[in-house]
C-alpha positions as CSV (number, residue, x, y, z in Angstrom):
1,X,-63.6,25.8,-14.8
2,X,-65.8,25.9,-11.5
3,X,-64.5,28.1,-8.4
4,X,-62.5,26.6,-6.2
5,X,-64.8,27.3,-3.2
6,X,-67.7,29.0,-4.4
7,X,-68.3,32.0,-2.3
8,X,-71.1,33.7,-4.7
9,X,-74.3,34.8,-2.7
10,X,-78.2,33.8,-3.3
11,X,-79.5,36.8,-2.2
12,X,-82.9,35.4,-1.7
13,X,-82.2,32.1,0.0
14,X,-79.2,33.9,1.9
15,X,-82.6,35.2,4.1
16,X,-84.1,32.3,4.7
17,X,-80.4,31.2,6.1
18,X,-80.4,33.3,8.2
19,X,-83.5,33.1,9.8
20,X,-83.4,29.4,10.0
21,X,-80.1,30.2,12.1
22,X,-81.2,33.7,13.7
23,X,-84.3,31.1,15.6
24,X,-81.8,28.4,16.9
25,X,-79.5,31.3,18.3
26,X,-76.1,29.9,16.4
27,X,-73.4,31.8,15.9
28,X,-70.9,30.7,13.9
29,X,-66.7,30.7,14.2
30,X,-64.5,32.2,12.1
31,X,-61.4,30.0,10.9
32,X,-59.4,33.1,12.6
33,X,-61.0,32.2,15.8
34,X,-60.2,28.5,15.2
35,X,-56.5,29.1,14.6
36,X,-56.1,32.2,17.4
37,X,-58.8,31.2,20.5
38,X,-57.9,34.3,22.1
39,X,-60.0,35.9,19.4
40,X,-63.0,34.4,20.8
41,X,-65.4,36.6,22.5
42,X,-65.4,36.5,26.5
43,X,-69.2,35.9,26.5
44,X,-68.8,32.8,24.3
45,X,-66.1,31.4,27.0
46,X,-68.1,31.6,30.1
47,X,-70.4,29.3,27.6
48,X,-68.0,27.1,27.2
49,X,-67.6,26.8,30.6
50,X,-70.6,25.0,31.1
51,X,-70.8,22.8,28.6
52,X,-69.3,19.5,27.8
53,X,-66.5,18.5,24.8
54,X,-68.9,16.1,22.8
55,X,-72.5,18.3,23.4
56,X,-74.8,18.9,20.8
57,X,-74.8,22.5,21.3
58,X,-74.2,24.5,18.9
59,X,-71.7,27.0,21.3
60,X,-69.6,23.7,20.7
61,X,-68.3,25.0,16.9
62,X,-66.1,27.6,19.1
63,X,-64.4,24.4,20.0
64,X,-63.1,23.4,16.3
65,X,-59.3,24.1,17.6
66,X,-56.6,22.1,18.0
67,X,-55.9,24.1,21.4
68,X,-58.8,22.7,23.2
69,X,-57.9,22.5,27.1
70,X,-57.7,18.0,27.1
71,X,-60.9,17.8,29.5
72,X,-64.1,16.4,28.7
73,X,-66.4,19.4,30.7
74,X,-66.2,23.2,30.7
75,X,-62.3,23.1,29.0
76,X,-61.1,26.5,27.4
77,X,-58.0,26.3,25.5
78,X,-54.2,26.3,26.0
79,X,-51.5,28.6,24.4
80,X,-50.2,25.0,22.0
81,X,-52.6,22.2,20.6
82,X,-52.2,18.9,22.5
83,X,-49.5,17.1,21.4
84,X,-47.0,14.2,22.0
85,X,-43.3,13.7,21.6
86,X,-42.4,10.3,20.5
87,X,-39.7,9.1,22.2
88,X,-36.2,7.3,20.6
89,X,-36.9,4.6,22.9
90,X,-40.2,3.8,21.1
91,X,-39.0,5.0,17.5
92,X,-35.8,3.9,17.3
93,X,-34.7,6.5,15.1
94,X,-32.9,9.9,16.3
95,X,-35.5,12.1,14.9
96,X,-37.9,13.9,17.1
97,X,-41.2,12.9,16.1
98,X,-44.1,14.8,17.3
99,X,-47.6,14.1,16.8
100,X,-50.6,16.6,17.2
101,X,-53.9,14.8,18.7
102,X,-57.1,15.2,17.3
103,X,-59.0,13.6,20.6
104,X,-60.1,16.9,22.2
105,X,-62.1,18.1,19.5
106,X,-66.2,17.5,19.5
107,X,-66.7,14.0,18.3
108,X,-63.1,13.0,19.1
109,X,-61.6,13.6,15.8
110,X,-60.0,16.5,13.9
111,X,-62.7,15.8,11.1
112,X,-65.0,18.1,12.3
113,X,-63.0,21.0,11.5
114,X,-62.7,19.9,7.8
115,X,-66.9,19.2,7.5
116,X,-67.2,22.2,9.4
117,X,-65.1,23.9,6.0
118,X,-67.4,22.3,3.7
119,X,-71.0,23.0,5.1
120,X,-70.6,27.0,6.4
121,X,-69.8,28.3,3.1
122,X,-72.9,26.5,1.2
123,X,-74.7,28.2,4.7
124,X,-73.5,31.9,4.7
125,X,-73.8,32.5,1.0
126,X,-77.1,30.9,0.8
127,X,-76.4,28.3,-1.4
128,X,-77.3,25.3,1.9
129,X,-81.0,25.7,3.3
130,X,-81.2,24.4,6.5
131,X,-85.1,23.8,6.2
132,X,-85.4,22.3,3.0
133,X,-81.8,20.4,2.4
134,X,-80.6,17.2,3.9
135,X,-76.3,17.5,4.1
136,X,-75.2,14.3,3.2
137,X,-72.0,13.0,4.5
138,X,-69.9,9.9,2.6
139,X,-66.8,9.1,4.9
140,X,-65.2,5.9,5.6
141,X,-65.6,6.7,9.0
142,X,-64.8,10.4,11.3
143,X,-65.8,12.8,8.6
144,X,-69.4,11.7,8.2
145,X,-69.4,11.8,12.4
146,X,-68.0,15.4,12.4
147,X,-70.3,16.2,9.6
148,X,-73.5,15.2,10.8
149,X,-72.8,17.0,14.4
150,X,-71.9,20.3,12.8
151,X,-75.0,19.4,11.2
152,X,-76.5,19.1,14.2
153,X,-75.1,22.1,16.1
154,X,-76.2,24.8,12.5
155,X,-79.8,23.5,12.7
156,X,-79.2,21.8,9.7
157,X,-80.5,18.4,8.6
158,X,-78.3,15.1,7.7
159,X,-77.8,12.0,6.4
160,X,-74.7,9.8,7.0
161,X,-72.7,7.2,4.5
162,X,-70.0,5.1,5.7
163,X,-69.1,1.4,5.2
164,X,-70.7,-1.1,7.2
165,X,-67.3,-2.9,8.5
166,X,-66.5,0.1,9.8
167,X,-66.3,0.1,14.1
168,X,-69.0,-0.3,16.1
169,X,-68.5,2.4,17.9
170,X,-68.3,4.8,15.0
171,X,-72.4,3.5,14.1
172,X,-73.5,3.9,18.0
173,X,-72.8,7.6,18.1
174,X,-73.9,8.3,14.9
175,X,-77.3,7.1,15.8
176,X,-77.7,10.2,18.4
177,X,-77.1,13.1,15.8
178,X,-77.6,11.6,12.4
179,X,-80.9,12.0,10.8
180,X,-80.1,9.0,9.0
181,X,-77.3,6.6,8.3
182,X,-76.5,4.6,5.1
183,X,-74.3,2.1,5.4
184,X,-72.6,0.7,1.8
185,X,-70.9,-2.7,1.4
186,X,-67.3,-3.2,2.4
187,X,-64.7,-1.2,4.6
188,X,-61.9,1.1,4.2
189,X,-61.0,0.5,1.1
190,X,-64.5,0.6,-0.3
191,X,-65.0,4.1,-1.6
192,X,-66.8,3.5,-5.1
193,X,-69.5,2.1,-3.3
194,X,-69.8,5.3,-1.0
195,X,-69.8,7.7,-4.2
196,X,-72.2,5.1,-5.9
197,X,-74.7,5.8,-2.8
198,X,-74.3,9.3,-3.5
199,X,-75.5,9.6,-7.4
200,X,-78.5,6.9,-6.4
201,X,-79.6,9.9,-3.6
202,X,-78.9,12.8,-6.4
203,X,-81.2,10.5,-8.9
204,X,-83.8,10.1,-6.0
205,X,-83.9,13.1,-3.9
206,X,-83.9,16.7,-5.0
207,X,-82.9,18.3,-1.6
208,X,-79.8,16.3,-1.2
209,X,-76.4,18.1,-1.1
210,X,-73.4,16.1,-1.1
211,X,-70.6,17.3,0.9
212,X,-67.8,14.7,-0.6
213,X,-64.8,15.4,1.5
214,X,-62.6,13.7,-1.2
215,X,-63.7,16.4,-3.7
216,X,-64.8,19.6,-1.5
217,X,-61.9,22.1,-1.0
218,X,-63.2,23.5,1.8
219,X,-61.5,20.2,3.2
220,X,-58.2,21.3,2.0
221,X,-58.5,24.9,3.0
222,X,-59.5,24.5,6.8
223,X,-56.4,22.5,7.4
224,X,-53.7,24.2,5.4
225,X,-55.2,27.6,7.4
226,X,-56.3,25.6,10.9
227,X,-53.8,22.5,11.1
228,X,-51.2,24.2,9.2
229,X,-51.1,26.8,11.5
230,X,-50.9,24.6,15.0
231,X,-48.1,22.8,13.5
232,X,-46.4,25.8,13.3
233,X,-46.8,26.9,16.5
234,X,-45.4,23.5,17.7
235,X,-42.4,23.2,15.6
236,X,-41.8,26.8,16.9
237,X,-42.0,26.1,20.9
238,X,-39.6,23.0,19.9
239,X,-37.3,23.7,17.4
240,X,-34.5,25.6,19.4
241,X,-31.2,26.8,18.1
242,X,-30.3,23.9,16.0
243,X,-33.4,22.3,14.9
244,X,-35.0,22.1,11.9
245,X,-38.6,20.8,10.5
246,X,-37.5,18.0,8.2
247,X,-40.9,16.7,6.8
248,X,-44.3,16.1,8.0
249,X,-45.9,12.7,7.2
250,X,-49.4,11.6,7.0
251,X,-51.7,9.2,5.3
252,X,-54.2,10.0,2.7
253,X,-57.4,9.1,3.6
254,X,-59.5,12.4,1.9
255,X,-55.3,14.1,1.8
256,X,-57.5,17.5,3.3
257,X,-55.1,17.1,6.2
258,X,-52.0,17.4,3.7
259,X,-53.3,20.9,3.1
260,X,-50.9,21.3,6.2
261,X,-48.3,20.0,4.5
262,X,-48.7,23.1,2.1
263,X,-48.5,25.8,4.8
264,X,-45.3,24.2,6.6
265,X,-43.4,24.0,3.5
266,X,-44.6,27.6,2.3
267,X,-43.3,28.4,5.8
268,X,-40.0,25.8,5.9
269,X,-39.3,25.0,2.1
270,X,-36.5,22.8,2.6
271,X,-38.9,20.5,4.1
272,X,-40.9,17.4,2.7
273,X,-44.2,16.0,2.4
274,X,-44.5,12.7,2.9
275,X,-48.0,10.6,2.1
276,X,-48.9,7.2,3.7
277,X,-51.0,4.7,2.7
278,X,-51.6,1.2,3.5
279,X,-49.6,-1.6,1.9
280,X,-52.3,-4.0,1.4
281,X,-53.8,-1.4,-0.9
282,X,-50.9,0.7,-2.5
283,X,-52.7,2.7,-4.9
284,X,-50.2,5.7,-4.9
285,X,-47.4,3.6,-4.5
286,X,-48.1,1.2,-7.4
287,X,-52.0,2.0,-9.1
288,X,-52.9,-0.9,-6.4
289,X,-55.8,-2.1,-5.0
290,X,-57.2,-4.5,-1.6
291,X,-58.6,-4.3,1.4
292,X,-56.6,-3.6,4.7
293,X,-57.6,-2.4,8.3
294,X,-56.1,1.2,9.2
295,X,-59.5,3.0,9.4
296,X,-60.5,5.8,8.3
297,X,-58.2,6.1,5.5
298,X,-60.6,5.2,2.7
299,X,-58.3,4.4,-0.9
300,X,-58.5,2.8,-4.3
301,X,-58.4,6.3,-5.6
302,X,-56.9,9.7,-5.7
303,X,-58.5,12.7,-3.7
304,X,-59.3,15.7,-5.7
305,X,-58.1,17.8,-2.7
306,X,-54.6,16.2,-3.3
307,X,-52.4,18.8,-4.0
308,X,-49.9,15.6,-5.9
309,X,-47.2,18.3,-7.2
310,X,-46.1,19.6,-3.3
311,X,-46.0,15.7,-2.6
312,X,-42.3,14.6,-1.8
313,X,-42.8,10.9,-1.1
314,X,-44.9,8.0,-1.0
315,X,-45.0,5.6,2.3
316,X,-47.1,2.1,2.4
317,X,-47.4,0.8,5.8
318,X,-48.1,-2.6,6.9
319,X,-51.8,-2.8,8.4
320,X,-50.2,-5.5,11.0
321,X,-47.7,-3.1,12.1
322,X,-50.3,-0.4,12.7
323,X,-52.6,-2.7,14.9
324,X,-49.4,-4.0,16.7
325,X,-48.1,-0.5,17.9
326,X,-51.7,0.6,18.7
327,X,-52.2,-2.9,20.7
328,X,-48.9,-1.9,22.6
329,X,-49.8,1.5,23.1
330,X,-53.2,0.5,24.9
331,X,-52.7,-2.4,26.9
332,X,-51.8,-2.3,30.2
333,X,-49.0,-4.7,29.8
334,X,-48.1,-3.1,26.8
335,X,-47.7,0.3,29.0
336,X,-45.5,-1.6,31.6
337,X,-43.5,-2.7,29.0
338,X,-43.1,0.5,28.0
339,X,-42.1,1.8,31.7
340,X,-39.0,0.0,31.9
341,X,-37.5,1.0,28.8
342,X,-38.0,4.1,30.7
343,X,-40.5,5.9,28.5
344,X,-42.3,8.4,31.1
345,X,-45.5,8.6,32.8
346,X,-46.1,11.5,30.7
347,X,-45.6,9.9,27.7
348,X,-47.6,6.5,28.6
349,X,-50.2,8.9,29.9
350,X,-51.0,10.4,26.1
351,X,-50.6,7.2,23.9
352,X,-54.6,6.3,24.4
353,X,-54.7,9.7,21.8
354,X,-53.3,7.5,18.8
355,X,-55.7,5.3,17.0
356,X,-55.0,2.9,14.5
357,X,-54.8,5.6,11.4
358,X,-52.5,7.7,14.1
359,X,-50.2,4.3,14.2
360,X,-49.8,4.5,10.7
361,X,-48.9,8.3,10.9
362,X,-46.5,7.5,13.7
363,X,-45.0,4.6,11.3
364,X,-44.9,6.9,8.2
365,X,-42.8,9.4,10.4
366,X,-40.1,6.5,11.5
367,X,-39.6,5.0,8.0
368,X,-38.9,8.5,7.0
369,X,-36.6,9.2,9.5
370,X,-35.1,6.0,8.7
371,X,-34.5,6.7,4.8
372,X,-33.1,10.5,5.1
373,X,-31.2,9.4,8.2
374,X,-32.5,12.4,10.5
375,X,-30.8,13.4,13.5
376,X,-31.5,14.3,17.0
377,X,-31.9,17.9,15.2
378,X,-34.6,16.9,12.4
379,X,-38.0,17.3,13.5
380,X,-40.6,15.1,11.8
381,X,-44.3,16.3,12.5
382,X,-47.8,14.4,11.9
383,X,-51.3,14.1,13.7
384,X,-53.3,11.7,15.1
385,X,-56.8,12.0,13.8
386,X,-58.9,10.4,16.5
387,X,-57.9,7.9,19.7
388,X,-58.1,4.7,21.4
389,X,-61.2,5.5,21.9
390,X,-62.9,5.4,18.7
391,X,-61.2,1.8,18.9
392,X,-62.4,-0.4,22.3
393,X,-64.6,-2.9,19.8
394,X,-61.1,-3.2,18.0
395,X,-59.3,-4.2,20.8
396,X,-61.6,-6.9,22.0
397,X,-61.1,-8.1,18.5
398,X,-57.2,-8.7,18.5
399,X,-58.1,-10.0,21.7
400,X,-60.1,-13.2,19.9
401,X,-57.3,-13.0,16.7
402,X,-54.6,-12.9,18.8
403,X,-55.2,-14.4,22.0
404,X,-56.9,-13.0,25.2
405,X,-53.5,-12.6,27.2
406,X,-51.5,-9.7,26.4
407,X,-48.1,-9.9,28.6
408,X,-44.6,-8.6,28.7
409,X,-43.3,-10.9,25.6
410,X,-46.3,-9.8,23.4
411,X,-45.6,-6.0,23.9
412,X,-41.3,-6.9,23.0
413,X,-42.6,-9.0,20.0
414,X,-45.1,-5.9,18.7
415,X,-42.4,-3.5,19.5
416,X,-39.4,-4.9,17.8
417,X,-41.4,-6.2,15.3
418,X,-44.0,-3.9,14.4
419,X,-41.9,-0.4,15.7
420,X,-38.2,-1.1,15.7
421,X,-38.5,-3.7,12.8
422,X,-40.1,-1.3,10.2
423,X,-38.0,-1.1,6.9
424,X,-37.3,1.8,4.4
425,X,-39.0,-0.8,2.1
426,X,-42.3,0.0,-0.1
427,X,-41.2,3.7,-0.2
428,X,-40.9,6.1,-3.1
429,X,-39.1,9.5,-3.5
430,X,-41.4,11.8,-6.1
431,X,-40.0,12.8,-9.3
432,X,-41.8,14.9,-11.6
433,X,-42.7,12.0,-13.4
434,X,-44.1,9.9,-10.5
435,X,-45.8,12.6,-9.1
436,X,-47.6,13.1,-12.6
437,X,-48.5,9.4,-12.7
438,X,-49.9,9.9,-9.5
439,X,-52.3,13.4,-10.6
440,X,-53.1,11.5,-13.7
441,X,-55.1,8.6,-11.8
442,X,-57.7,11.5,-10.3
443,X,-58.7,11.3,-14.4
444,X,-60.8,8.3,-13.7
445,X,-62.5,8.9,-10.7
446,X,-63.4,12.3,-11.2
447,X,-63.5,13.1,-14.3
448,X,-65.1,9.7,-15.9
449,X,-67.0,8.7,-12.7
450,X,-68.1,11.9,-10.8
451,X,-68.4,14.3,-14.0
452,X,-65.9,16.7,-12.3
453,X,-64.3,19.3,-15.3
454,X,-61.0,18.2,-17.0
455,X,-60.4,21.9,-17.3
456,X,-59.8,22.2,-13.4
457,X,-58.1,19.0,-13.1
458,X,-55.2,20.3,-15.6
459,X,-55.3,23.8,-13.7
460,X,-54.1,21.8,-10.3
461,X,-51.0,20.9,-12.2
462,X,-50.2,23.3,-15.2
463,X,-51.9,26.4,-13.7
464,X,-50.2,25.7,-10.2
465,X,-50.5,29.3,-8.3
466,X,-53.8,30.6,-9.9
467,X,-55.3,27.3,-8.8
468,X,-53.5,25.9,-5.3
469,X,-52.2,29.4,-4.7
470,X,-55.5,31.0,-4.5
471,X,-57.1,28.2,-2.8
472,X,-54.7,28.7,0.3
473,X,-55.5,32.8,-0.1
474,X,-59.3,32.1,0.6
475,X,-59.6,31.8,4.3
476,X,-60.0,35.7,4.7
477,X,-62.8,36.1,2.3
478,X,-64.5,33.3,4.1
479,X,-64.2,34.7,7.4
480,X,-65.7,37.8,6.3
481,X,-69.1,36.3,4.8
482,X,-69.6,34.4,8.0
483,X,-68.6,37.8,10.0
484,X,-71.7,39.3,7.8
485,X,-73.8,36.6,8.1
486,X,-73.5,36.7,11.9
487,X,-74.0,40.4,11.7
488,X,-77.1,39.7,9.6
489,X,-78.5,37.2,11.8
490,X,-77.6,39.7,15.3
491,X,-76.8,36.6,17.6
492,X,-74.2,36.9,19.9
């Protein structure tokens, strides 16, 4: 069976590493740093100070947190990540549903942080040339972004895969840090043809690496250590004397981000795990297939990084309903709508932070409310990847579908239809059985199509703590290689 993460070193090209690095002056952040910012090193903020969110600088990896001060120049950080409180009003379910926002990180999206996972420990053990090897990226949208600017930022160089249906904005930035972009036929759903891309570069090119987020645990390890953590933190500033973490619900897409889910129910293990996925393509709700619109949440198959047996439940959401509560949540009328059935200033001032796959997390959360019947006690925690504003080419879009005028009676149609309306239909509660069904599709992706070893695929299920256990005990040994190779290089 192969490592989980392989941390062994190549001595030899470990010096060429660091040189590459030691010339561009880049130091590099521990996960501890990510998770604690007060960690980081006074020089490194008065750095910071000066330089903006989104800047191709490679001082910018210090700002892979979820505590990121919500500014676009010179931010620090803030004791708790940026998050939001969904309201009953919007919901309408008891619950408290909070939602952690991945909008102040570089490049908009919490997907830097996972790329970030994947990339330094190919660099620090000398296993990732900056000078001789391209990174390649396949995403169906953020992941590719985040990988190709910590690309950028390391000195290393890239190549970016993503489906061409994907948003216009998403293409337009890539173009200013990418060394090149592939795009591959199709959209969300369309994930065969992004691994296809990959084994034509490995058959053409011998300096390509392919960092698949799907497959690389690094993915799965930053978030159960990073995002895991900030949920915490959150669900401890807001639980009080009566409340309790009930579950935390996301969608698939690569499922690193459920790596969360792991730490909060090693920390609460009366809570649940919830996984959503798009109706129109309900592959872990019924070995579907299709196409749908929910970005960013790329399907038709089962992540290696899934950790299936901590999975509680299964949640397909209508695309429709996802573009409906992001419409409301970013048109103006949609906002006044939302003013007189007294939702906050606050509040309307932080919905631009949910995208479309955020909608579908905020849907996922409601639905489960709905089918445990929560109370004003239960808390129900998720993320929101990236924002609106990974979205304006989307907009304009509904705008032609839909009709150009958005007004009082469309925002009450979206909301009671697409928000209030949602059923506890096209939901399933995991047995052992179902869950196994679900672990037993990752057979024919990676073990027939990408050659991955059937030994390690029955290790995540019948070998449970030696395999996921360890996994989520790696974060220290990582930390210390990159403390070492930053010692080696003697930036600071």
């Amino acid at each position: 069976m192969r490592s989980l993460i392989n941390l062994e070193i190549n001595e030899e090209q470990l010096k060429k590493s660091v040189q590459s690095v030691k010339e561009k002056n880049i130091v590099i952040p521990t996960l501890a740093q990510m998770k604690d910012p007060n960690k980081i090193p006074e020089s490194v903020k008065e750095k910071l100070k000066k330089t903006g969110l989104w800047d191709v600088d490679p001082i910018n990896l210090f700002r892979i947190s979820w505590k990121n001060q919500p500014v676009k120049e010179g931010g620090l950080f803030n004791p708790l990540p940026n998050y939001v409180e969904i309201p009953s009003e919007i919901s309408g379910v008891k619950a408290r549903i909070i939602a952690m926002a991945g909008k102040y990180f570089p490049t908009g999206a919490h997907k830097v942080g996972a790329s970030f996972a994947c990339l330094v420990p190919r660099l620090v053990t000398g296993q990732f040339d900056p000078k001789y090897h391209e990174a390649v990226w396949p995403s169906t949208g953020n992941y590719c972004r985040g990988g190709a600017y910590n690309s950028a930022l390391l000195g290393c160089k890239s190549i970016a895969i993503l489906p061409e249906n994907m948003s216009r904005e998403r293409f337009e930035w890539l173009k200013t840090v990418a060394g090149e972009i592939i795009a591959t036929p199709g959209s969300e759903s369309n994930v065969k043809e992004i691994y296809d891309k990959t084994w034509e570069l490995r058959r053409t090119r011998d300096n390509v690496v392919i960092f698949n987020q799907f497959g690389e645990l690094g993915n799965h390890l930053w978030h159960y250590e990073v995002t895991g953590n900030a949920m915490h933190e959150i669900i401890k500033a807001e639980m009080g004397e009566k409340g309790k973490l009930a579950g935390v619900c996301l969608t698939s897409g690569s499922a690193g981000t459920l790596g969360s889910g792991d730490y909060l129910k090693d920390q609460y293990p009366h809570a649940k795990i919830a996984v959503g996925e798009a109706l129109q393509c309900p592959t872990l709700l019924d070995n579907g297939f299709g196409e749908h619109r929910i970005e960013g949440i790329g399907d038709k198959h089962i992540p290696w990084v899934h950790n299936v047996k901590n999975t509680d439940m299964v949640i397909a959401i209508d695309d429709n309903d996802s573009l409906g509560l992001f419409r409301l949540f970013n048109e103006p009328a949609g906002q006044d709508y939302l003013r007189e059935q007294g939702i906050s200033e606050e509040v309307i001032a932080k919905l631009s932070w949910v995208g479309i796959s955020g909608a579908a997390n905020i849907l996922s959360c409601i639905k489960f409310a709905k089918y445990y019947e929560l109370t004003e006690d239960d808390i129900v925690i998720t993320v929101l990847t990236d924002s609106a504003e990974m979205y304006q080419s989307r907009l304009k879009e509904m705008e032609e579908e839909r009709g150009k005028v958005y007004n009082a009676v469309n925002a009450a149609v979206d909301h009671n239809r697409n928000v209030l309306g949602v059923r506890t239909d096209s939901m399933e509660e995991l047995t052992y059985l179902t869950r196994k069904r679900i672990h037993n599709l990752k057979y024919y992706t990676w073990i027939e199509q990408q050659e991955y070893d059937l030994s390690e695929l029955n290790a995540q299920w019948y070998d449970y703590d030696n395999y996921w256990g360890r996994l989520h005990q790696m974060a220290p040994e990582l930390d210390k290689l990159i403390e070492q190779f930053n010692a080696m290089t003697g930036v600071s």
